[in-house]
N, CA and C atoms of all chains as a GROMACS GRO file, in nm:
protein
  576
    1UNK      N    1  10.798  14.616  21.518
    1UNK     CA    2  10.691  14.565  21.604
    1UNK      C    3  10.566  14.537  21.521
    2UNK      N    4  10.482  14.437  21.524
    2UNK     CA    5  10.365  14.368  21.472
    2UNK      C    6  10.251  14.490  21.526
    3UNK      N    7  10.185  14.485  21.480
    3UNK     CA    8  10.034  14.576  21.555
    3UNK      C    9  10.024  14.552  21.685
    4UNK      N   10   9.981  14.408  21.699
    4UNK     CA   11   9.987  14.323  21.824
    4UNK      C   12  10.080  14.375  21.910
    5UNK      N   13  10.206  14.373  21.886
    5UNK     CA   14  10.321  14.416  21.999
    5UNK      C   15  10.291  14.535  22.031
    6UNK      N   16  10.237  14.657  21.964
    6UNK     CA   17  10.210  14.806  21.957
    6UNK      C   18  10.077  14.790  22.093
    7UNK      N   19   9.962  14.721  22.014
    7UNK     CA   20   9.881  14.735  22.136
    7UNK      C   21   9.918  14.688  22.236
    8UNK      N   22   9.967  14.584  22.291
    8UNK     CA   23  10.058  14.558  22.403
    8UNK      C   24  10.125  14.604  22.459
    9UNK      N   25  10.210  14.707  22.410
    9UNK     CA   26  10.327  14.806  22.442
    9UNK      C   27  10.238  14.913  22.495
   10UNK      N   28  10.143  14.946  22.435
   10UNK     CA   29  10.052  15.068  22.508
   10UNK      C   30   9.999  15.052  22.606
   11UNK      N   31   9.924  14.914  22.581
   11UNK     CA   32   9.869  14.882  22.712
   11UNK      C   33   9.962  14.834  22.851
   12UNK      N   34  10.059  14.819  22.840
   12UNK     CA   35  10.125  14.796  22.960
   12UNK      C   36  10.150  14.958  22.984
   13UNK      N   37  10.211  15.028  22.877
   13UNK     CA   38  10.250  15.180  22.924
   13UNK      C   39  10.132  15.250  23.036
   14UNK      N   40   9.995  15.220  22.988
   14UNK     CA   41   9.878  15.241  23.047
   14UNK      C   42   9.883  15.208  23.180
   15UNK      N   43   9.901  15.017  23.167
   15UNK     CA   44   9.901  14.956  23.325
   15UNK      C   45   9.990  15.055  23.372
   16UNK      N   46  10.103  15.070  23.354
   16UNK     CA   47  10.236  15.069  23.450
   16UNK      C   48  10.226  15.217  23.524
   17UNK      N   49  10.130  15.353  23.436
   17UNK     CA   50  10.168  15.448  23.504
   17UNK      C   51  10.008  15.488  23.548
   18UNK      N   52  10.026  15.573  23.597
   18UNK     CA   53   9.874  15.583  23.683
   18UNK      C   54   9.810  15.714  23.596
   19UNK      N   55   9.915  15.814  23.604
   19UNK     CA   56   9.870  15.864  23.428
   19UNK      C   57   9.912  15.908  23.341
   20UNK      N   58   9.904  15.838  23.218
   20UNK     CA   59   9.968  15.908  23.084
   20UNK      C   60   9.861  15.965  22.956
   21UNK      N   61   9.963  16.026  22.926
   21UNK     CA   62   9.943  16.146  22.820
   21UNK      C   63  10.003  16.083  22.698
   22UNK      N   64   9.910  16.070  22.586
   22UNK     CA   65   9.965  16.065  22.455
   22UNK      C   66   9.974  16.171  22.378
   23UNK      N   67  10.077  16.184  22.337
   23UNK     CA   68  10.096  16.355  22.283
   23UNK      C   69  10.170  16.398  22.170
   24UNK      N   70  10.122  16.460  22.095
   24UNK     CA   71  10.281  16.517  21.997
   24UNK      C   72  10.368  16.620  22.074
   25UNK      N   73  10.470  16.574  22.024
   25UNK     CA   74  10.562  16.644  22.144
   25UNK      C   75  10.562  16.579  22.275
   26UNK      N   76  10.619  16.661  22.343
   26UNK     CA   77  10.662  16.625  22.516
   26UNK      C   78  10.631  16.699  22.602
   27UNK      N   79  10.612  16.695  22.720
   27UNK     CA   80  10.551  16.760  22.841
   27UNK      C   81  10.654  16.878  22.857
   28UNK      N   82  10.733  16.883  22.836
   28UNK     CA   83  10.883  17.043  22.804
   28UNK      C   84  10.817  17.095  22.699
   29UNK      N   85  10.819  17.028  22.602
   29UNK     CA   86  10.790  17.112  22.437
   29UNK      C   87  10.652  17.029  22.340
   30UNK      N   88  10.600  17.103  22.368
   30UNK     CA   89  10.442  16.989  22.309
   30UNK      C   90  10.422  17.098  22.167
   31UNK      N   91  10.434  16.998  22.072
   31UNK     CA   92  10.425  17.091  21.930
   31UNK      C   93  10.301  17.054  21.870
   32UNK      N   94  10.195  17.092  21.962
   32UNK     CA   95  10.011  17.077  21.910
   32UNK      C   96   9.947  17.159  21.991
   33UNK      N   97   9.930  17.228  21.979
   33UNK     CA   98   9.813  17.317  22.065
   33UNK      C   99   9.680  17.257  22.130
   34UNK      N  100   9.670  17.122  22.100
   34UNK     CA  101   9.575  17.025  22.233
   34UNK      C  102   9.621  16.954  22.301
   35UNK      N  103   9.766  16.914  22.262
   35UNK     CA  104   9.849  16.857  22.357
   35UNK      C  105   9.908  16.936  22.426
   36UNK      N  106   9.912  17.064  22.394
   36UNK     CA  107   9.947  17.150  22.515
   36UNK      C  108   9.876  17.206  22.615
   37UNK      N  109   9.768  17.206  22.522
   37UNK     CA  110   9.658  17.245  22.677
   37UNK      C  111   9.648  17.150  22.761
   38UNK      N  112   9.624  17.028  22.705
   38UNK     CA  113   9.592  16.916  22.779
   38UNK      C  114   9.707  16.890  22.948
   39UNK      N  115   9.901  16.864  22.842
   39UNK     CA  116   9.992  16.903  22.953
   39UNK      C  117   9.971  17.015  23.020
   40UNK      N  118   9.904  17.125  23.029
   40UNK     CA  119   9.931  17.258  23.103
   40UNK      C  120   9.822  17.228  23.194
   41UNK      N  121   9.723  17.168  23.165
   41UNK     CA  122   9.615  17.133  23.299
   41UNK      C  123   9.658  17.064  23.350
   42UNK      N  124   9.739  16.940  23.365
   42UNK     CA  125   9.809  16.879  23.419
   42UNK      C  126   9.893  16.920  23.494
   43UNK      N  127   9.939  17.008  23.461
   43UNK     CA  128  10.074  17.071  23.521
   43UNK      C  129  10.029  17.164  23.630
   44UNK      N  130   9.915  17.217  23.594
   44UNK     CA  131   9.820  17.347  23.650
   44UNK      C  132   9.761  17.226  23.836
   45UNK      N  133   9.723  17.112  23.809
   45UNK     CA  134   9.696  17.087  23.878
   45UNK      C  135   9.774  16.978  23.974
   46UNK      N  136   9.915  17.017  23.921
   46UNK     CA  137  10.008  16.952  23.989
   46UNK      C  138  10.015  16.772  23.969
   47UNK      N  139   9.991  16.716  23.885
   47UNK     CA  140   9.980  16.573  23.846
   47UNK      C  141  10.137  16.529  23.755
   48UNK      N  142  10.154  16.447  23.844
   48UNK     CA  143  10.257  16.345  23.802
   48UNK      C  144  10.234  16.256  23.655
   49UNK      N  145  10.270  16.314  23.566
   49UNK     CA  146  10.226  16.231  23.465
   49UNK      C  147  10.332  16.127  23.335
   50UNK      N  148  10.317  16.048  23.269
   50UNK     CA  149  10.439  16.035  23.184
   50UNK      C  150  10.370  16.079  23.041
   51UNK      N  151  10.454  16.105  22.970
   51UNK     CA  152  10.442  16.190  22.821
   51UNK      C  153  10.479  16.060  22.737
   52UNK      N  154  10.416  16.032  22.626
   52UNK     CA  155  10.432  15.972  22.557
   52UNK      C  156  10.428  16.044  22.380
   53UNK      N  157  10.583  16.036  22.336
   53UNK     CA  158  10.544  16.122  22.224
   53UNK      C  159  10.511  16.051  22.086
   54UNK      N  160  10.362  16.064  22.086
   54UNK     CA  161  10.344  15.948  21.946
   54UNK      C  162  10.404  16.016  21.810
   55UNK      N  163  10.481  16.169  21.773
   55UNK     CA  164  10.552  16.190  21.702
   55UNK      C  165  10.671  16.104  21.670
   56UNK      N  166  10.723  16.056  21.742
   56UNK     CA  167  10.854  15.932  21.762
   56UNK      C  168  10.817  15.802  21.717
   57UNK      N  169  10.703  15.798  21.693
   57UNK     CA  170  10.722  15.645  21.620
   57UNK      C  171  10.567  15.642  21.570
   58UNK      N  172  10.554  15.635  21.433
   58UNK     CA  173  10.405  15.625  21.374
   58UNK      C  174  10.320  15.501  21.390
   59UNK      N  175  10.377  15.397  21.460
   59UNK     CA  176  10.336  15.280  21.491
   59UNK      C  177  10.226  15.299  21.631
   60UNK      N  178  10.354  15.392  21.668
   60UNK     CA  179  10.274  15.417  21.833
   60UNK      C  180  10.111  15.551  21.796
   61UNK      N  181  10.120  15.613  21.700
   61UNK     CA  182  10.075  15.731  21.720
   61UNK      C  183   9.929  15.652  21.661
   62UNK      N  184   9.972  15.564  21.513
   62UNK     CA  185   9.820  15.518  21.461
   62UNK      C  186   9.789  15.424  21.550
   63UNK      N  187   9.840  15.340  21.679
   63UNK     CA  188   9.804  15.239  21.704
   63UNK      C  189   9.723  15.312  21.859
   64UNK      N  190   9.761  15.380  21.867
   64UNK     CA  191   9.645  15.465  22.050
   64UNK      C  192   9.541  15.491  21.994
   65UNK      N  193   9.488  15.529  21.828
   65UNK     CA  194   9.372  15.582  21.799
   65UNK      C  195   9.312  15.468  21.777
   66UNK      N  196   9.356  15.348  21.785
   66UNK     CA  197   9.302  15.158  21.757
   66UNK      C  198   9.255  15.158  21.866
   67UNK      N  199   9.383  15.162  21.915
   67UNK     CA  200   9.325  15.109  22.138
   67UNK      C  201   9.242  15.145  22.153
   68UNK      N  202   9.153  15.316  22.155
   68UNK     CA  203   9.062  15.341  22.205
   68UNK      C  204   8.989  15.369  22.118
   69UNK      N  205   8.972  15.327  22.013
   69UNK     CA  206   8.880  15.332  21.916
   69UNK      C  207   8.838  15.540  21.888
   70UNK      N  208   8.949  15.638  21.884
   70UNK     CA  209   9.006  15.723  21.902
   70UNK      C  210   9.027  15.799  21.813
   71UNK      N  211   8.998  15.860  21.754
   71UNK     CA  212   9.111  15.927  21.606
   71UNK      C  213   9.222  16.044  21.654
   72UNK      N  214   9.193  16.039  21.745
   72UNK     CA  215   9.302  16.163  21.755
   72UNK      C  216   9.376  16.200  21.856
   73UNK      N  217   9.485  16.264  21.877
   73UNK     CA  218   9.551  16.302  22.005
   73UNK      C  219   9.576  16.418  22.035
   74UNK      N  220   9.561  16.459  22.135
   74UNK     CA  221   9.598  16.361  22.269
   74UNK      C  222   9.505  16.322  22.316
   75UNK      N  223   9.572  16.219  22.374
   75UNK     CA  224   9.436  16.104  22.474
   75UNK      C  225   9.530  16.056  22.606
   76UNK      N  226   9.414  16.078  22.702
   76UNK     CA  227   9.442  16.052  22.832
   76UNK      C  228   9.392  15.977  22.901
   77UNK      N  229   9.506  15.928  22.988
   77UNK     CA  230   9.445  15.797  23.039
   77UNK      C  231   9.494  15.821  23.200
   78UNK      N  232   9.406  15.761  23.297
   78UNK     CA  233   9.378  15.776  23.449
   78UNK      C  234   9.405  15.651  23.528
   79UNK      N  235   9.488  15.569  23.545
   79UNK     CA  236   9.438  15.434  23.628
   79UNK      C  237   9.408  15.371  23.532
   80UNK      N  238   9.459  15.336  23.417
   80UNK     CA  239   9.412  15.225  23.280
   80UNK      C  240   9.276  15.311  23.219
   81UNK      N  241   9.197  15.423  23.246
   81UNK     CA  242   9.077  15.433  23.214
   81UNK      C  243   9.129  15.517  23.132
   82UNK      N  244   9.083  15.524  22.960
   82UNK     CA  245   9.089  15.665  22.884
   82UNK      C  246   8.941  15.769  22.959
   83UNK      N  247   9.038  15.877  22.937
   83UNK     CA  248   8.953  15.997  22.980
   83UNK      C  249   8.912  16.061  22.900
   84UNK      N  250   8.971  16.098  22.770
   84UNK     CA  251   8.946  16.122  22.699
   84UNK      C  252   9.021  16.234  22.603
   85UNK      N  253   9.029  16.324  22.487
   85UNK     CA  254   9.110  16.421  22.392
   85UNK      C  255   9.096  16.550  22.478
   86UNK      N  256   9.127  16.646  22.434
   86UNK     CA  257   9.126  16.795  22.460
   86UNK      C  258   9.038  16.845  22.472
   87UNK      N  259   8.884  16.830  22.408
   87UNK     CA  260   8.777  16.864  22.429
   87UNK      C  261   8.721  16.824  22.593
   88UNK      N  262   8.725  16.713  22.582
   88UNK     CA  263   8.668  16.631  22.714
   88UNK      C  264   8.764  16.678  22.847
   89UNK      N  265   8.858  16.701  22.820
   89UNK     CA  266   8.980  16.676  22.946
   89UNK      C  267   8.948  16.868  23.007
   90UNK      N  268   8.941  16.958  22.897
   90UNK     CA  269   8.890  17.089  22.939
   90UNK      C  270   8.786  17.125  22.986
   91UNK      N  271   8.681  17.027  22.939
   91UNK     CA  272   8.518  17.012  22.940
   91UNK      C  273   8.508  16.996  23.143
   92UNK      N  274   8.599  16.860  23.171
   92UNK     CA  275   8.574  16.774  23.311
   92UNK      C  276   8.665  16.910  23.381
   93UNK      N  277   8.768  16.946  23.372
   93UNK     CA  278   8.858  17.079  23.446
   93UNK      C  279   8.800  17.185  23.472
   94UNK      N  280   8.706  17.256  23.383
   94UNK     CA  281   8.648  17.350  23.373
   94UNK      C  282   8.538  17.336  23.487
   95UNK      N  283   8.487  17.204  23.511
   95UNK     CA  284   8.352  17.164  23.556
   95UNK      C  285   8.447  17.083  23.718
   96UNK      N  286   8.553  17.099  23.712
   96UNK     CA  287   8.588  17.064  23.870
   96UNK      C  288   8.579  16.915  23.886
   97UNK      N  289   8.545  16.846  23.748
   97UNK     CA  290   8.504  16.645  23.742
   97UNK      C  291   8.637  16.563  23.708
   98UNK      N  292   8.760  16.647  23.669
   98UNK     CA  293   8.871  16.610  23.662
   98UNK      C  294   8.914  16.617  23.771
   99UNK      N  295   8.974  16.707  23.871
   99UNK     CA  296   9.004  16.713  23.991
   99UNK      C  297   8.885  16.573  24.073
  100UNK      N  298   8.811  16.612  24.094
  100UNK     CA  299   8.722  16.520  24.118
  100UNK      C  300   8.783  16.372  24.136
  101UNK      N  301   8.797  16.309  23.998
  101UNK     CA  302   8.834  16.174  23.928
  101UNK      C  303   8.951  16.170  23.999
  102UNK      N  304   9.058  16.247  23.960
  102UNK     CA  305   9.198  16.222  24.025
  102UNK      C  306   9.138  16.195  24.207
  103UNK      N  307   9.097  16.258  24.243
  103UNK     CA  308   9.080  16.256  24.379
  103UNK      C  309   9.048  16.054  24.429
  104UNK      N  310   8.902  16.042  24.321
  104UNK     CA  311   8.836  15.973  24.395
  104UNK      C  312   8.957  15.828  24.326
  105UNK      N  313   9.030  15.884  24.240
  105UNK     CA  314   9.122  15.764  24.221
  105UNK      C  315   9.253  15.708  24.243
  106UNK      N  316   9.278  15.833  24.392
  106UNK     CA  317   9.411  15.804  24.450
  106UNK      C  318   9.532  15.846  24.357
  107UNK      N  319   9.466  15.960  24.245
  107UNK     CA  320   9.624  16.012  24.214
  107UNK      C  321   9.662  16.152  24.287
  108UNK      N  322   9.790  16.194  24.305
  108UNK     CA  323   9.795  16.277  24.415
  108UNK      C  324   9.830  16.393  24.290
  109UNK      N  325   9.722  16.501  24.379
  109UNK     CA  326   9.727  16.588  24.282
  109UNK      C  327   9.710  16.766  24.380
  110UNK      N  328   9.741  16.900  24.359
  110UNK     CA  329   9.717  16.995  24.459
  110UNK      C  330   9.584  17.023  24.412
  111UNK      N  331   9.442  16.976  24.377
  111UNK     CA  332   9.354  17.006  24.428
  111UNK      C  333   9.280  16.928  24.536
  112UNK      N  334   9.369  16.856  24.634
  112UNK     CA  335   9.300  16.729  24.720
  112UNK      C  336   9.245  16.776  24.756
  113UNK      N  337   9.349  16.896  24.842
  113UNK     CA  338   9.258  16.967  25.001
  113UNK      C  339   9.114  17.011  25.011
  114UNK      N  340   9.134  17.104  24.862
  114UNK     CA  341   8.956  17.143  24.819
  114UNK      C  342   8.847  17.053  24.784
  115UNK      N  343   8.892  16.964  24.803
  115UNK     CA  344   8.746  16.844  24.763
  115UNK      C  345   8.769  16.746  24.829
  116UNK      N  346   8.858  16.706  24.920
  116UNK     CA  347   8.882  16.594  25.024
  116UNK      C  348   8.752  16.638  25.067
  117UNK      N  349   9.392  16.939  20.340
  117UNK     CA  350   9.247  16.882  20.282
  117UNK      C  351   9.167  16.930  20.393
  118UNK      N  352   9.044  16.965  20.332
  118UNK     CA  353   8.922  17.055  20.439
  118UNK      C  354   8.824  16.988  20.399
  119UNK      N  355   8.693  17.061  20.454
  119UNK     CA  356   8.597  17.001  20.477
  119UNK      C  357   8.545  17.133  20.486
  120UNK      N  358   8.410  17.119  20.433
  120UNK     CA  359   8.308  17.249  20.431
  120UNK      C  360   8.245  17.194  20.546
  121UNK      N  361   8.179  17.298  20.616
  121UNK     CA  362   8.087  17.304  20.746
  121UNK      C  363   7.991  17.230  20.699
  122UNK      N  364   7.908  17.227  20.565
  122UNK     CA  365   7.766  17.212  20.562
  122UNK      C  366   7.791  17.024  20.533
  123UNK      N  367   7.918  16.992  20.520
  123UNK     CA  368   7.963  16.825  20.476
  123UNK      C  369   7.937  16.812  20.602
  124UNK      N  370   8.018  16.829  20.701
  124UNK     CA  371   7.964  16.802  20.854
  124UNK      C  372   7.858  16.838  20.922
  125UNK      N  373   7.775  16.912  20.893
  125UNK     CA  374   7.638  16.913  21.002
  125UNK      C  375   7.584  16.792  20.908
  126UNK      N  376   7.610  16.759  20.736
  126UNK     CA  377   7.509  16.658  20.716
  126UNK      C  378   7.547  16.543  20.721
  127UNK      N  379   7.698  16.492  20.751
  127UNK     CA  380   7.714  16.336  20.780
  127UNK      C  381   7.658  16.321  20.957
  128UNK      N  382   7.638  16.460  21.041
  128UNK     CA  383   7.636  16.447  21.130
  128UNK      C  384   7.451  16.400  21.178
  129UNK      N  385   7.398  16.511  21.062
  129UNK     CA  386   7.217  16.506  21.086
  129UNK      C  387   7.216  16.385  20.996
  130UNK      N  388   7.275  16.318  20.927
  130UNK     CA  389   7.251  16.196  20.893
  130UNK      C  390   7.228  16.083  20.992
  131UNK      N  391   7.324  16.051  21.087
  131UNK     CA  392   7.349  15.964  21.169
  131UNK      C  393   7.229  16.026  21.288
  132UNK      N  394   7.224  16.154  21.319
  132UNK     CA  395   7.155  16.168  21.447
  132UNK      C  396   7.040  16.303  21.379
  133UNK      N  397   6.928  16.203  21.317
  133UNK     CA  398   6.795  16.360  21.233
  133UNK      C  399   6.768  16.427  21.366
  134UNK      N  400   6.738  16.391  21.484
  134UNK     CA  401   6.686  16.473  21.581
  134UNK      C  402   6.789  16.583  21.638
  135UNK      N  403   6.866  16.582  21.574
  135UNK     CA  404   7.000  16.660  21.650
  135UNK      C  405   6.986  16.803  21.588
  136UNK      N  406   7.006  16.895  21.697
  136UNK     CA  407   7.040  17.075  21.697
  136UNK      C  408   7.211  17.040  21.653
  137UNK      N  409   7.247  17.021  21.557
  137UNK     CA  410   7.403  17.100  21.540
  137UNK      C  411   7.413  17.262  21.472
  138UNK      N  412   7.524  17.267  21.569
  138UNK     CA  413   7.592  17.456  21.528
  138UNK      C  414   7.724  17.393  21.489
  139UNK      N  415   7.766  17.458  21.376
  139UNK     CA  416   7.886  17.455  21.352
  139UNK      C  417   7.971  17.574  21.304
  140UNK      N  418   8.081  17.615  21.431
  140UNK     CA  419   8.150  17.738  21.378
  140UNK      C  420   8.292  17.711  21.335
  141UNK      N  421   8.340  17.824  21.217
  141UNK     CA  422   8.420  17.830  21.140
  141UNK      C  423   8.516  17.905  21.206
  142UNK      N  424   8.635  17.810  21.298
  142UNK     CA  425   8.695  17.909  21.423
  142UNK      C  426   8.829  17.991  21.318
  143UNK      N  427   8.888  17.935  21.212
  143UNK     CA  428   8.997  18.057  21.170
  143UNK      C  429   8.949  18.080  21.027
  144UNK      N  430   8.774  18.059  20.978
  144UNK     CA  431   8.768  18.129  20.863
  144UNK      C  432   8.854  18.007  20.774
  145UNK      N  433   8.901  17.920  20.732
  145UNK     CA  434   8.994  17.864  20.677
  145UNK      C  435   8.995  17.697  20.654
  146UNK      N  436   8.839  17.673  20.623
  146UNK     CA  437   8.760  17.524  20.646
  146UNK      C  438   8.842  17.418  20.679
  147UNK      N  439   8.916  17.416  20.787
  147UNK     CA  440   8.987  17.337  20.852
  147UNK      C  441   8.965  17.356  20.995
  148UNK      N  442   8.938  17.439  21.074
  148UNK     CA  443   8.930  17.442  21.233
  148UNK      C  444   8.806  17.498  21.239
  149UNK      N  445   8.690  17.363  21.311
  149UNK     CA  446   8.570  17.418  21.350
  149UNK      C  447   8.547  17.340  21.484
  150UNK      N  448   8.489  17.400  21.527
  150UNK     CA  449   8.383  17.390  21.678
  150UNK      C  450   8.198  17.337  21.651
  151UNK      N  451   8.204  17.218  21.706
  151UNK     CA  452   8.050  17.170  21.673
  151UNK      C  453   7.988  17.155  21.817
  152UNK      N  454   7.884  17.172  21.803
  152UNK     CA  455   7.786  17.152  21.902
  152UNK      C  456   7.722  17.067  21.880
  153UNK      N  457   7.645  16.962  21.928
  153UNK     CA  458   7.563  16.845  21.866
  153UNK      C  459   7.476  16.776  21.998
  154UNK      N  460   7.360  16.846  21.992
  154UNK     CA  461   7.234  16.772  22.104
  154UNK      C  462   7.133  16.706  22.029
  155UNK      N  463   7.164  16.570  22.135
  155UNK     CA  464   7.098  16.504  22.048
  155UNK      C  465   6.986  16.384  22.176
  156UNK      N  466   6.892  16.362  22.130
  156UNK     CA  467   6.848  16.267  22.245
  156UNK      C  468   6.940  16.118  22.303
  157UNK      N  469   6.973  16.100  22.184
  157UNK     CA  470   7.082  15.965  22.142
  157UNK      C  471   7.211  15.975  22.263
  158UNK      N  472   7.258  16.103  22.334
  158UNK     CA  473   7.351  16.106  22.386
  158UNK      C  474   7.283  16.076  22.520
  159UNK      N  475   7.179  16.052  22.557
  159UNK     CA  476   7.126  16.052  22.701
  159UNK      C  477   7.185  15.962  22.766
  160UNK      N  478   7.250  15.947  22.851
  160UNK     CA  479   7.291  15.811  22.962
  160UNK      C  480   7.411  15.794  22.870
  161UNK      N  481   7.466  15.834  22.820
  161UNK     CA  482   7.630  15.781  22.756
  161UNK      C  483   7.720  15.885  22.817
  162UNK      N  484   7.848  15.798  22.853
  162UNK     CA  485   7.976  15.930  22.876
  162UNK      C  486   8.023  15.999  22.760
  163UNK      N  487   8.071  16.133  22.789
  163UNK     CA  488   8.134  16.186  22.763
  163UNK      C  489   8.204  16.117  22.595
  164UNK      N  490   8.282  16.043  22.648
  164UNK     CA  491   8.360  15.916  22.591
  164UNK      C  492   8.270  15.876  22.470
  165UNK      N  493   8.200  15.845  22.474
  165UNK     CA  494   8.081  15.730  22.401
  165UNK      C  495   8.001  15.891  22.312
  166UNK      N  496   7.988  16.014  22.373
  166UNK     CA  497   7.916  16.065  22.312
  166UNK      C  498   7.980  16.097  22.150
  167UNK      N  499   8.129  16.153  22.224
  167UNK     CA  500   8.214  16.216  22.094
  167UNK      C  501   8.219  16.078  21.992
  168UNK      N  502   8.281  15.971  22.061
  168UNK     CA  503   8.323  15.857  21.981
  168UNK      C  504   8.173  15.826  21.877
  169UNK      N  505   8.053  15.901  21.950
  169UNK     CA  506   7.925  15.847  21.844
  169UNK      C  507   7.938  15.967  21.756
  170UNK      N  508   7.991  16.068  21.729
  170UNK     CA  509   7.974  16.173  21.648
  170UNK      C  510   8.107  16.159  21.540
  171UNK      N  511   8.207  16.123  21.622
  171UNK     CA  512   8.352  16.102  21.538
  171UNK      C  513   8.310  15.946  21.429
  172UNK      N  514   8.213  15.856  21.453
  172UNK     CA  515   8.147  15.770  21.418
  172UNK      C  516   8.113  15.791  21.267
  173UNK      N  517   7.998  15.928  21.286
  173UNK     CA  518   7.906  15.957  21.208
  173UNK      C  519   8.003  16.039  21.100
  174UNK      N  520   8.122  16.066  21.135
  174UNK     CA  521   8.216  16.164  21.011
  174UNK      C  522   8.284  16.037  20.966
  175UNK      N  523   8.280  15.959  21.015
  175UNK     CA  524   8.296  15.838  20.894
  175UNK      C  525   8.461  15.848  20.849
  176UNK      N  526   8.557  15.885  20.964
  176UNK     CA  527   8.695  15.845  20.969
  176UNK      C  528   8.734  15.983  20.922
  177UNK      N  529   8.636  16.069  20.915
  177UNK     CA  530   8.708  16.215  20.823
  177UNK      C  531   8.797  16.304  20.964
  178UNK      N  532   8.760  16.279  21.066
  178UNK     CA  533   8.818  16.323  21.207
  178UNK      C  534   8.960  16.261  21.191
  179UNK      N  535   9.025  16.342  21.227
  179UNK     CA  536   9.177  16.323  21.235
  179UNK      C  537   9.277  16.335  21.096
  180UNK      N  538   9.171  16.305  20.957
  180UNK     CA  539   9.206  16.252  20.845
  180UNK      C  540   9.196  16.414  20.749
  181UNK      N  541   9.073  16.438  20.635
  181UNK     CA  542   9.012  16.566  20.630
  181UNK      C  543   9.025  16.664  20.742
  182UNK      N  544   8.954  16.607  20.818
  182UNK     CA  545   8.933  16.738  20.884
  182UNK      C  546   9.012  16.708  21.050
  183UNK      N  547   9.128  16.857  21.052
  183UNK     CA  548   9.205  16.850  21.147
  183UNK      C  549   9.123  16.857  21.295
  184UNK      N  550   9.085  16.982  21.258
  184UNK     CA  551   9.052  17.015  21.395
  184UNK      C  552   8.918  17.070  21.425
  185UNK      N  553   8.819  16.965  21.521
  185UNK     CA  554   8.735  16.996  21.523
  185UNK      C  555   8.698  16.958  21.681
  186UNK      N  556   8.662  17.112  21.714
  186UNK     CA  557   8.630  17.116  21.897
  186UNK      C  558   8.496  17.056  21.906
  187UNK      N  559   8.461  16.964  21.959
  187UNK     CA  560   8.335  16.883  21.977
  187UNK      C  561   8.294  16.911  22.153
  188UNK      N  562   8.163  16.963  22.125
  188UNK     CA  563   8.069  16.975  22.257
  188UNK      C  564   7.941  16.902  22.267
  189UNK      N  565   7.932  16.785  22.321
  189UNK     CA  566   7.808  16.738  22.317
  189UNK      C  567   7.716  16.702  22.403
  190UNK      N  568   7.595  16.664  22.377
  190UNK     CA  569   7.507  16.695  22.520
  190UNK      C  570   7.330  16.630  22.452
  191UNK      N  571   7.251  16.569  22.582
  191UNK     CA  572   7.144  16.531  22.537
  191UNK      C  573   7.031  16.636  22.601
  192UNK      N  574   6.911  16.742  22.546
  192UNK     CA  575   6.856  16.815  22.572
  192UNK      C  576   6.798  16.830  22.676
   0.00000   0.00000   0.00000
């Protein structure tokens, strides 16, 4: 794949799911300790997500830190919007602005009831 | 490959002189640190925009040199 095809390939992965996770490793077995926190809040708050393991192909892994002008993973994305690495994604959870976001953006998640 | 703490508070007070950075040395082992960085510069920017202006100022050493670095940022 050309660069071009890489950013394309991401960005549809982006369009197509409402939210993904770029990650080393996989949402079963995440072999990074920010990609695992990152999946375990996810998981914690009941969100449907797809795993993308940029360990599997180095095309994919240097080309998400292009897309979002990024250096590092994991990076999360909401409805096409990056949210942001491990810092940020614990930062908004901690502070109730992740739940929040999912809410106000129609992804179905078990903190609705408390902030509907 | 590491990075001494005092390389990063100064590519960091380079890019932003008005800035309070703390930088801690989380396993002792100049590879995993935690920065703090307030700066006026972050006022009215997300989240997003704040880190991406600090990951900026390390000048590609984020992800590269230096593995892991917990970034907290904020305008005073």
């Amino acid at each position: 794949m050309s660069e071009q095809d890489v950013q394309d390939w991401i960005g549809k992965q982006i369009a197509g799911n409402d939210v993904v996770l770029f990650m080393k490793g996989t949402k079963d077995m995440p072999q990074c300790g920010f990609s695992m926190q990152v999946a375990q809040i996810l998981n914690h708050l009941g969100v449907d997500f797809k795993d993308i393991n940029v360990l599997e192909d180095m095309s994919v892994r240097e080309g998400v830190k292009t897309y979002s002008n990024w250096p590092t993973v994991p990076q999360l994305y909401i409805k096409g919007e990056f949210v942001g690495g491990c810092d940020i994604v614990r930062e908004m959870f901690q502070a109730g602005e992740l739940q929040e976001m999912l809410n106000t953006k129609g992804v179905a998640n078990n903190a609705q009831t408390q902030t509907a | 490959m590491a990075m001494a703490a005092d390389d990063i508070e100064r590519l960091i007070k380079d890019r932003f002189p008005d800035a309070t950075v703390q930088i801690e040395d989380l396993a002792g082992d100049g590879d995993h640190y935690a920065a703090t960085v307030v700066s006026e510069e972050f006022r009215g920017k997300s989240r997003v925009q704040q880190h991406q202006m600090v990951y900026e100022a390390l000048q590609g050493n984020m992800g590269g040199a230096l593995h892991a670095l917990a970034l907290k940022t904020a305008a005073p």
